[in-house]
N, C-alpha and C positions, 0 to 999 in steps of 0.2 A: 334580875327582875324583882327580887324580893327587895333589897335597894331602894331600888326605885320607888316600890310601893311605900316604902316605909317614907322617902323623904315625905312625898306626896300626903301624907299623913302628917306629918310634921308641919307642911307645909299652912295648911289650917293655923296655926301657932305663930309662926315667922314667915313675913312676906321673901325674907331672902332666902330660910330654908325651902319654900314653894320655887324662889328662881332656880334656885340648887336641884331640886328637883326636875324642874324642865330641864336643864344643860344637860342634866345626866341620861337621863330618860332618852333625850334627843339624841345624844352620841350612843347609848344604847343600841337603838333604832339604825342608827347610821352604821354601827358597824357591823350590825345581823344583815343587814340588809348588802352589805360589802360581802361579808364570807358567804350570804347565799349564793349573789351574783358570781364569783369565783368556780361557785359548781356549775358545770358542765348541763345544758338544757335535757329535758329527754328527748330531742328527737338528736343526730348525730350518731346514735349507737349500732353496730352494726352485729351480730353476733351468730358464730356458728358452731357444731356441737359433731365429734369426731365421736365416732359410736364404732363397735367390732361389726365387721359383714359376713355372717350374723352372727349375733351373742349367742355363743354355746352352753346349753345344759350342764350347770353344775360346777363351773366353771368361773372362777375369780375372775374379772376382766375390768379395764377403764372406758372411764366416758371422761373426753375432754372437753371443755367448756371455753371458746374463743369470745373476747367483746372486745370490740376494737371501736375506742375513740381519740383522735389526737387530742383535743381538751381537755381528756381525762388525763393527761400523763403526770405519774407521780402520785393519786390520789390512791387512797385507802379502800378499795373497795368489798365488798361480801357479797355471794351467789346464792342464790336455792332453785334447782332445778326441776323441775315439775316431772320428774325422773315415774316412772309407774312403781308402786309400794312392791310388786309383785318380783319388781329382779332387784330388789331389799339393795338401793343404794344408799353408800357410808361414805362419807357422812353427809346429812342434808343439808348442812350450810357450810362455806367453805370460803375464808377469807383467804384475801392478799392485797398485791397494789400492779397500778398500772406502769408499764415501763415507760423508757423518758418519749419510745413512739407511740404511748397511749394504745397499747394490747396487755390484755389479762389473759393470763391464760391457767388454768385451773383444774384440776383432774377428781378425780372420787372412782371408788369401785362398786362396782352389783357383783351379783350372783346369784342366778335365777334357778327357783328350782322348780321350774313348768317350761315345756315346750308352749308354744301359740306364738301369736301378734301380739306388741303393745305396740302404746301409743308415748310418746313424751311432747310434754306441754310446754307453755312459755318459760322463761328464764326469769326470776326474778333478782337486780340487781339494786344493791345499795351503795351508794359511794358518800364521801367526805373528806374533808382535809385531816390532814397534822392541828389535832387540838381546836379541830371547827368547831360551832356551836350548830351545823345543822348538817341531818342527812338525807340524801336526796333516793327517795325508792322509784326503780322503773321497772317495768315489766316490759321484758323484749319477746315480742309473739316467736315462737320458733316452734311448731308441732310437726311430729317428724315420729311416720310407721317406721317402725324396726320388728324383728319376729327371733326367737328360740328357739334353733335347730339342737338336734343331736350334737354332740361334743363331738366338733369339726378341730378344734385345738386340738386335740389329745394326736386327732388325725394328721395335721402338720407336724407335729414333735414328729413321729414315726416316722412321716416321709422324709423329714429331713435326715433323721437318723438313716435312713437308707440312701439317700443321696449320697451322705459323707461315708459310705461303706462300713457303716456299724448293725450289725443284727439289731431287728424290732425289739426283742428281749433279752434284756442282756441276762449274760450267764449260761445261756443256750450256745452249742455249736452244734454242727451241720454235722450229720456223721450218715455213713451208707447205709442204708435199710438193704438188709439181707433180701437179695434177687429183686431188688429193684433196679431198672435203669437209672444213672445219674448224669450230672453235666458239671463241665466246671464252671464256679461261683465266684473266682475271687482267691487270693491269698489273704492271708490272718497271719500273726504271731503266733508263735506256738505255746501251747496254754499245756501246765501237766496232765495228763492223761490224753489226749491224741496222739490216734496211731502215727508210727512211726515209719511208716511204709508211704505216708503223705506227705513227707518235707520234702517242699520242694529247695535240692540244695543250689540249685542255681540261683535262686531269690534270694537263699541265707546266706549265698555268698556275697551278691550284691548288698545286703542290706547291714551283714555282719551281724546277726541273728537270726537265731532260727526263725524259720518260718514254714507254713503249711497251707498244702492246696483244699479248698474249700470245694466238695459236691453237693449237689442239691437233687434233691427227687424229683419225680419226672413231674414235669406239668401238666397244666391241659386238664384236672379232674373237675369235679363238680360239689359246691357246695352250696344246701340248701337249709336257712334259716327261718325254723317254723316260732314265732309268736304268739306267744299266749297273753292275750287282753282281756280276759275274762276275771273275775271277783277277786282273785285271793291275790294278785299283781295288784290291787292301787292300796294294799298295806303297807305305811310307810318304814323304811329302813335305813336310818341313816337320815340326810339333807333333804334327799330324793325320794319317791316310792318306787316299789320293784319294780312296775313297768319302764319306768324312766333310766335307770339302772339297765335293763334288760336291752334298751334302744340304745343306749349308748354302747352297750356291748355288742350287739348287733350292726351298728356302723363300723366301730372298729374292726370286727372280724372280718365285713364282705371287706371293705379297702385294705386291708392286709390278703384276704385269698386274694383278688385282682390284683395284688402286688406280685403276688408270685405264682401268676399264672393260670390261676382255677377260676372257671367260671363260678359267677353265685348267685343263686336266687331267693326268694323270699315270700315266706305267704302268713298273714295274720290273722288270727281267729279268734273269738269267744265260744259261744254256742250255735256260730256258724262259721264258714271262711269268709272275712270280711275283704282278702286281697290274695293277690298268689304271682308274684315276678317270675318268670322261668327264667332259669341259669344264663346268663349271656356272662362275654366281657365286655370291659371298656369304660371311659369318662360317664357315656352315656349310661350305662348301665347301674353307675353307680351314684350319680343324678336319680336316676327315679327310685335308687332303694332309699334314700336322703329323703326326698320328697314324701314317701310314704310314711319314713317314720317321724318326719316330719308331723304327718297328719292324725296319726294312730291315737287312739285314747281308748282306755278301761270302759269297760262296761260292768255294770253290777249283776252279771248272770255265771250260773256255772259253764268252763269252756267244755265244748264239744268232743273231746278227743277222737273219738270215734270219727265222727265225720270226717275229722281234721285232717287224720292219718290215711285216709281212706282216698278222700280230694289228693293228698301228695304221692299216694302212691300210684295213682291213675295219672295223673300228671307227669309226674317223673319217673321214665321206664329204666334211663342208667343208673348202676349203680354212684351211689353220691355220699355224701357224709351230712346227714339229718343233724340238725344243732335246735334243739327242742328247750328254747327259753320257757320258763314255766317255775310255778312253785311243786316243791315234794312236802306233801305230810304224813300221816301215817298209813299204813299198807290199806286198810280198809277205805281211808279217802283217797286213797291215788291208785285203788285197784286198777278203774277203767285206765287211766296213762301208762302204770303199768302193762296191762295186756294188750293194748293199742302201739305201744313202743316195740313189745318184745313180737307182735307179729311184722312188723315194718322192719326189724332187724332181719328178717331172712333176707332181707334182698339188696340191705341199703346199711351202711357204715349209723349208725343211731347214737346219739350223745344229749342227755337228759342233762341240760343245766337247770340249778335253781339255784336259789343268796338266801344264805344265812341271814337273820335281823341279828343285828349288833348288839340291841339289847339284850335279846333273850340269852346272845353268848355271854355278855357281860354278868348277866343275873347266873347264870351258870358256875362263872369263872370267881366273882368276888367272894368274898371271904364271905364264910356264916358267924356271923355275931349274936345271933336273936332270932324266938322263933319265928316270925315274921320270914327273915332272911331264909330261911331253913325251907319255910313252904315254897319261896320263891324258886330257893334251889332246886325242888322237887319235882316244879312244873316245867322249869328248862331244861334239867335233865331226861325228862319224861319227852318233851318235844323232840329235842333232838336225837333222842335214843332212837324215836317213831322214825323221822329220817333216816337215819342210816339204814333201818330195818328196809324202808321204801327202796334205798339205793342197791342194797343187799342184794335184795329180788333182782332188780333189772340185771346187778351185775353177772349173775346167776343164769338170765336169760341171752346173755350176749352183749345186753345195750351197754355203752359206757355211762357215767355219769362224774358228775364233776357241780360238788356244794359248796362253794366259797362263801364268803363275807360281801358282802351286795358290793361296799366300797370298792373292793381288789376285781370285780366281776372280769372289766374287762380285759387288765393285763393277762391274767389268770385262764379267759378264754383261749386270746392269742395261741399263748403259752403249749395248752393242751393241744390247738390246732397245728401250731409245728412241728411240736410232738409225734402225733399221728401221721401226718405228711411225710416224716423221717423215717418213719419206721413202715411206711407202704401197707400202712391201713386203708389208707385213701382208695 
């Protein structure tokens, strides 16, 4: 085009550089207008968008992006998906080409760090040739509810790992809890340290290694998971804030007790109980603890305890094993959870989870270089010192407790739950 402009310019000068001018201009013209026609119209497009049912909390996951035109095949195309900012998709524009049947097909990942609804909008696609002079932008309407449940992934790994006859955690074996009944589980390879009184040698004869019979403690108990949604839960820790942490741990625990047997219930509170599941088992059951925490959200008030503890002890008369998600800080702010936990221990197995913030261990743990660092060190050390003094108590009064690192919350929960199972605390 500059060319052009220039003969046209010249052209004033020489009547031939002015003919020069039009041929060239004209064939210009002629061949923009070739390589446009070449592209593909907007309407012919057809395009669909493969999303997780549903996207999990926290959780890396794809969104596939389908446009399917025969026209297009072979051409160069580039995507921006009108993706919601909120489950942070990477990357937002995402080139490639169409194959010789005119389908693109294109992936990118989110990672959402809020339960709700979204929404995802039209498709925006650009296509062009090999070395075109033009590109043709369409937008493909496509708007489509999706929503952010609890980490239902984390839940899959585990069942399958149970499917294929591998323990939820690994590292853990099954061992007999003194005067509890057992059943048998399964044979396992035999790992150093199990008893020896458990190979079964007719198995290690067939297999030609040792191997050992798996018990399991009795079924059938009760577990109920109290939620704290009040103030000091929507402080962020990590990706997530500790309520979201606390949900996902709390899914994972009822689908693991319902795996092996124990009914589980659930009730969520602030400065009041805002829900309360009673113990059941089954699919169903564990449908509507999903649904709830589904729904659950922080509130900026102090939680109830008192109330709290009071509503589940009225509620639930059997004894059951209390899994009390919540933050701990120092003995003076967590007097009341303290003396609200340690009376509900008379009756009821009690277990005081709360998560570490990462930073604060980090500020703890880094080196001191400067005094700056030095004060830093002095307030994390002072925090968590208050903590353990909080868990102190309870352990003092019977309750268990167990303060992990938010990120490790939920294996970590499991963990201690089959713990206690094994050993017929339950």
């Amino acid at each position: 085009m500059g060319i052009g402009a220039g003969l046209i310019a010249l052209g004033a000068v020489s009547p031939f550089l002015g003919f020069v001018a039009f041929v060239y201009n004209v064939a210009l013209v002629v061949i923009a207008a070739r390589d446009l026609a070449l592209l593909p119209g907007r309407s012919g497009y057809t395009v669909r968008r493969a999303t997780p049912e549903p996207f999990s909390l926290g959780e890396p996951e794809e969104v596939t992006v389908v446009v399917e035109n025969r026209a297009a095949a072979g051409l160069l195309a580039r995507i921006a998906d009108h993706a919601p900012d909120r489950l942070r998709p990477s990357p937002r524009e995402i080139s490639g080409r169409f194959d010789t049947n005119g389908v693109l097909k294109l992936s990118y990942q989110t990672r959402s760090p809020k339960r709700g609804a979204y929404e995802f909008g039209a498709v925006d696609l650009q296509v062009h040739r090999d070395g075109g002079w033009w590109r043709r932008q369409v937008r493909l309407p496509k708007t489509e509810q999706v929503a952010v449940f609890p980490n239902v992934v984390a839940i899959r790994r585990i069942q399958l790992s149970l499917r294929r006859g591998l323990r939820a955690m690994a590292g853990m074996r099954r061992a007999r809890p003194p005067g509890a009944s057992t059943a048998f589980a399964g044979l396992r390879e035999y790992v150093r340290g199990d008893d020896v009184r458990r190979v079964s040698w007719a198995a290690t004869a067939r297999r030609d290694r040792p191997v050992v019979v798996e018990v399991e403690a009795e079924r059938g108990q009760q577990v109920v998971i109290a939620l704290d949604c009040g103030r000091l839960m929507t402080a962020p820790a990590g990706e997530l804030d500790k309520l979201d942490h606390a949900v996902n741990a709390a899914l994972m625990l009822a689908w693991v007790a319902q795996a092996y047997g124990d009914r589980v219930g659930m009730m969520t509170f602030d400065d009041r109980v805002t829900s309360f599941i009673k113990p059941e088992r089954g699919a169903t059951q564990l449908r509507r603890i999903t649904e709830a925490l589904y729904a659950v959200q922080p509130e900026f008030v102090e939680p109830d305890f008192g109330h709290a503890m009071t509503h589940l002890a009225l509620r639930v008369g059997r004894r059951s094993m209390v899994v009390v998600l919540t933050d701990v800080q120092d003995p003076e702010a967590s007097r009341e959870l303290v003396a609200h936990a340690l009376r509900l221990a008379a009756r009821h197995l009690v277990l005081v989870v709360a998560m570490s913030d990462p930073a604060v261990l980090t500020a703890r743990d880094a080196p001191i270089d400067g005094t700056n660092r030095a004060y830093e060190w002095a307030a994390a050390e002072e925090f968590v010192s208050s903590r353990r003094e909080s868990f102190e108590l309870l352990r003092r009064g019977g309750v268990l407790g167990l303060d992990v690192v938010a990120g490790k919350l939920s294996p970590a929960l499991v963990e201690r739950y089959l713990e206690l199972k094994e050993r017929a605390l339950l």
